[in-house]
N, C-alpha and C positions, 0 to 999 in steps of 0.2 A: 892175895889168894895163893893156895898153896898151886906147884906146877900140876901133882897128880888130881886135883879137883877143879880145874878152871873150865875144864869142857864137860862135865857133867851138868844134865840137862836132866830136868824135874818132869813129872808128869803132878800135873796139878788137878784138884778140887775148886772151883769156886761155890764158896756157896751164902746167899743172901740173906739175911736176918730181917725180915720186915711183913707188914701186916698192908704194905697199901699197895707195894712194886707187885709190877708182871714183869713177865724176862722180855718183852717190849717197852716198858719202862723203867726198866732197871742199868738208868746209866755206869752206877759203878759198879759191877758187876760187867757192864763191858769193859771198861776201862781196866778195872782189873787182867781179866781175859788177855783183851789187845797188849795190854804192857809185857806180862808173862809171856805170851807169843812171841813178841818183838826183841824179845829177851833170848829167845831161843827155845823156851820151856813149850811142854805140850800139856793143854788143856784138855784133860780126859772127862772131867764130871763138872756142871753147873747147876745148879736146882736154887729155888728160893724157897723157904721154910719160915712159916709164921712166928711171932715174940713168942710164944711158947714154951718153957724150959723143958717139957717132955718130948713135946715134937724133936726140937732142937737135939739134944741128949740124942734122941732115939733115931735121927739122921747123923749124925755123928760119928756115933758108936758103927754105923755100919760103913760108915766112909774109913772109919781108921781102920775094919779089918780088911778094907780092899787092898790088895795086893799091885792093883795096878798103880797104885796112888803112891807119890812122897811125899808130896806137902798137901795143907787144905787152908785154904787161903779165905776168912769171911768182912763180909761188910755189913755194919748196921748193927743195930742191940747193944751198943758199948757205954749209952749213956747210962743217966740216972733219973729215967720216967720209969714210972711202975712197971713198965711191958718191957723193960730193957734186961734182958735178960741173958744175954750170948756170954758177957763176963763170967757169969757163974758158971752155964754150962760148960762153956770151954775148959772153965780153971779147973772144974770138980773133975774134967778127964786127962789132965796134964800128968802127965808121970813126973816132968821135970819142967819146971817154968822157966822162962829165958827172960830175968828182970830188967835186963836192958834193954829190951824191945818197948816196953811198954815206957818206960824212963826216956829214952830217945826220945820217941813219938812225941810227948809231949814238949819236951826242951824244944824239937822244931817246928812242931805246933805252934807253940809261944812266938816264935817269931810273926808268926802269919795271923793269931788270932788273940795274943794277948794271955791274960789269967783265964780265961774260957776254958785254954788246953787244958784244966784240972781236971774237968769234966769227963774226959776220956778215959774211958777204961781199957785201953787197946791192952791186948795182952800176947804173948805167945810161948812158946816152948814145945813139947815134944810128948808123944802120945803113940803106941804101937809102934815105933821105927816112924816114927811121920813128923815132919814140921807142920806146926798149926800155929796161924796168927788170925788173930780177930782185929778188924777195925772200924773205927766207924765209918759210917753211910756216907757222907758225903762224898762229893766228887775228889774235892781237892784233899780231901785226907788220903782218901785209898790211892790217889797218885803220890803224893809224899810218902806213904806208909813203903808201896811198891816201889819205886824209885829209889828211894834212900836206905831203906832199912833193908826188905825183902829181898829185892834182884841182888844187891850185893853181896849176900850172906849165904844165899840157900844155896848154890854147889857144895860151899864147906859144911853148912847144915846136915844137908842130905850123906856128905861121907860119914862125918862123924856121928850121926845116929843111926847108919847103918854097921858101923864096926860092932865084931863078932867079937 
């Protein structure tokens, strides 16, 4: 980590991709939360929003022009059941895709779950000045995603998508 970006501190998004969770049973979606906290980051926005790709799009679109926001962090919608749909939405508002995110994911997936990991379609990259990563639902993904990928990256994310 570079020395001028090790203490920058994210104000985050969470937001849930599912048709069955309430924000009382939407484990990852805490877990997310809790880790970004623990991390140092502050959790400004959480909502759940149904497999819908317009709902989805049309919460989205109003998270990225928030100002208060850097990054927007989601769980769920990443497979490949008819209703899974966060891949698209996310992808079709990416300015710039970040292909290692999604490449990672799986390579450490595979340890934990085998050829299953193909199934993932975690994605992430960049959109208004914003980091944006999708993962799927489960518990132990959105903890490997956040742990591994996410906490380690996003102070230097956050500088370098805000350079003028």
């Amino acid at each position: 980590m570079h020395p001028t970006n090790e203490n920058i501190k994210g104000k985050i998004g969470v937001l849930t991709v599912s048709d069955t969770r309430t924000k009382e049973t939407d484990k990852s979606g805490k877990i997310i939360r809790d880790l970004m906290e623990e991390a140092g980051h502050e959790v400004v926005a959480y909502d759940i929003v149904e497999d819908d790709l317009k709902e989805l799009q049309s919460l989205l679109k109003k998270w990225l022009d928030r100002d208060s926001l850097h990054a927007i962090i989601l769980s769920g919608g990443t497979g490949f059941s008819p209703r899974d749909v966060t891949y698209e939405a996310v992808s079709g508002l990416l300015e710039k895709e970040m292909e290692g995110f999604g490449e990672l994911f799986r390579m450490l997936s595979y340890d934990e779950i085998g050829a299953k990991a193909m199934f993932s379609r975690a994605v992430g990259g960049s959109a208004n000045e914003k980091a944006v990563f999708a993962l799927p639902g489960s518990s132990n993904a959105v903890r490997l995603g956040v742990n591994e990928l996410i906490i380690p990256i996003l102070p230097h994310f956050i500088e370098e998508i805000q350079k003028k």
